[in-house]
C-alpha positions, 0 to 999 in steps of 0.5 A, spaced: 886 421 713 889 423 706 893 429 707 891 433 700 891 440 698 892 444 692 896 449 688 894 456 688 898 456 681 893 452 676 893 454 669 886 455 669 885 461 676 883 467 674 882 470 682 888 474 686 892 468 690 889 471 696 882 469 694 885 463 692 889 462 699 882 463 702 878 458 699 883 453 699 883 453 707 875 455 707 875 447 704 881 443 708 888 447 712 892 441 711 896 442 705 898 448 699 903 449 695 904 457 693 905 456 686 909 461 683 911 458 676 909 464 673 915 470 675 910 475 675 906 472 680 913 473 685 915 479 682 907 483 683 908 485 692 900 486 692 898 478 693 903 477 699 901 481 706 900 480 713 894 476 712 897 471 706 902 469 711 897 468 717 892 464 712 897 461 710 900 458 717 894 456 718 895 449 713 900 444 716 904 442 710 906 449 705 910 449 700 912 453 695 913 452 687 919 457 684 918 461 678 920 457 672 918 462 667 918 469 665 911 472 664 908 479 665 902 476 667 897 469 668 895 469 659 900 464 655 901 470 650 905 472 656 910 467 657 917 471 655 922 465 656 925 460 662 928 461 668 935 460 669 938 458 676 943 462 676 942 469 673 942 476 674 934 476 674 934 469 679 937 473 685 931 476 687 927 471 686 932 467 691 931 472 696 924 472 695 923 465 696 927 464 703 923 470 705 916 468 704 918 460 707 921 464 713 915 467 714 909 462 713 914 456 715 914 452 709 917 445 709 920 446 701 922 450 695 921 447 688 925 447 682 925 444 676 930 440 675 932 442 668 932 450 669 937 448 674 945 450 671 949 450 678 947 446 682 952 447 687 949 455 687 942 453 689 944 447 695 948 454 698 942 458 697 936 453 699 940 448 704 935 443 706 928 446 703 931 444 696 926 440 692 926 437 686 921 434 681 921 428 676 919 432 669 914 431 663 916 428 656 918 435 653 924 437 657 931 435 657 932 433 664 928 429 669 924 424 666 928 418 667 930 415 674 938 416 671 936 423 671 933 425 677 939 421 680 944 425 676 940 431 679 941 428 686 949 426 686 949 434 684 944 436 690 945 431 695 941 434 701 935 435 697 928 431 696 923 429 691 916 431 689 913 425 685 910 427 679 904 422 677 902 427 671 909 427 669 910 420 670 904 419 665 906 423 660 913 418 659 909 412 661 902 411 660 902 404 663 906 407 670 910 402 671 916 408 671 912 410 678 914 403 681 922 404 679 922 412 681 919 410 687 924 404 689 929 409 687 928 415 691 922 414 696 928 415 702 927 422 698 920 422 697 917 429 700 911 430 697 906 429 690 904 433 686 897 430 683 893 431 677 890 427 672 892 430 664 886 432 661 887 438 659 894 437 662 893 437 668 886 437 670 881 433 675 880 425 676 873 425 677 873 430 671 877 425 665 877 417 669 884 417 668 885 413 674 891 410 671 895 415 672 893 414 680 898 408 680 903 413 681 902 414 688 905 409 692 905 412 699 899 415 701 902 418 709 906 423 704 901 430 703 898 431 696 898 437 692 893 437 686 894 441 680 888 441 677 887 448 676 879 447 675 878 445 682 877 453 685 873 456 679 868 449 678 868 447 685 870 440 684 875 439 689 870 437 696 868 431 689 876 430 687 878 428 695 872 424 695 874 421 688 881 420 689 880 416 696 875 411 693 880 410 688 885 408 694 880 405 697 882 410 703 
């Protein structure tokens, strides 16, 4: 059995993360990545209540996405600027997350590896629930295998989660896919999944089954990033697309 869930963060969710965390576990409990890219959703106290925690416990596998930008609010006209781990804004941040963790037992907290300036700082602060992901073709660091091992000779308890969206946006054939997963499968704690689209959207939407070569490992939890499968209803479709191309 595929073991895939969602984030509660997809670009294109306009309902609360309750809601969201709701609908989710109304569909399958066996993965979801709390997904707070967008530090307003962090910094905003009404999302996060007993029943949040409760629901969120109920999934087998929960993760949590760090904030990576500055915004007051889920449109793109509020994005300020980028995290920067440390900074005086980030302590809080940091305090948030290991207690949201704590409290639905998530199994890792996912930074950025390239809003990251002392690593040392956060493997103190996050210790063995640190994970970071390889990136996209417009950041600075994460994009190549020598990247990510700069990143792990930095943090060398963390773990890797495999991002195949990102992956193709470096390499359209994904053969970069078979070199990451050589390199850093002993690290590898779980996928982040969407096809491109509109940058991170639903296979059975876009046909872009190429950039499914990226998932080697199918005993690894998947989470989906393609905001549109809430609003649209697609994502009971997207498993069944995704398993058929697997042959799962």
């Amino acid at each position: 059995m595929l073991k895939i869930g969602a984030t509660t963060g997809g670009p294109s969710f306009v309902d609360p993360i309750k809601d969201r965390i709701k609908h989710l576990l109304s569909i399958d409990n066996q993965v979801i990545e709390l997904g707070l890219l967008k530090s307003h959703r962090i910094e905003n106290d009404s999302f996060f209540d007993e029943e949040d925690i409760y629901n969120l416990k109920q999934f087998k596998h929960v993760s949590i996405h760090a904030p990576g930008l500055f915004t007051c609010n889920d449109s793109e006209d509020s994005i300020k600027r980028p995290v920067r781990y440390p900074s005086k804004d980030t302590e809080f941040f940091i305090e948030k997350l290991i207690d949201i963790a704590k409290s639905v037992n998530a199994r890792a907290i996912l930074f950025h590896p390239d809003l990251v300036d002392d690593f040392p700082w956060l493997n103190e602060k996050i210790g063995d629930l640190l994970v970071f992901e390889n990136m996209d073709n417009l950041k600075k660091l994460g994009r190549t295998v020598e990247d990510m091992e700069k990143v792990f000779k930095q943090s060398p308890q963390s773990r890797w989660v495999c991002d195949i969206n990102h992956i193709y946006t470096n390499d359209k054939t994904m053969k970069l896919a078979d070199e990451f997963y050589a390199a850093f499968k002993d690290r590898l704690a779980y996928y982040h999944v969407s096809s491109y689209g509109d940058i991170h959207d639903c296979f059975s939407v876009t046909k872009e089954d190429t950039i499914l070569k990226g998932i080697k490992d199918i005993s690894k939890p998947l989470v989906h990033e393609g905001g549109v499968l809430a609003e649209k209803g697609l994502f009971e479709k997207e498993i069944k697309y995704i398993e058929d191309k697997l042959n799962i």
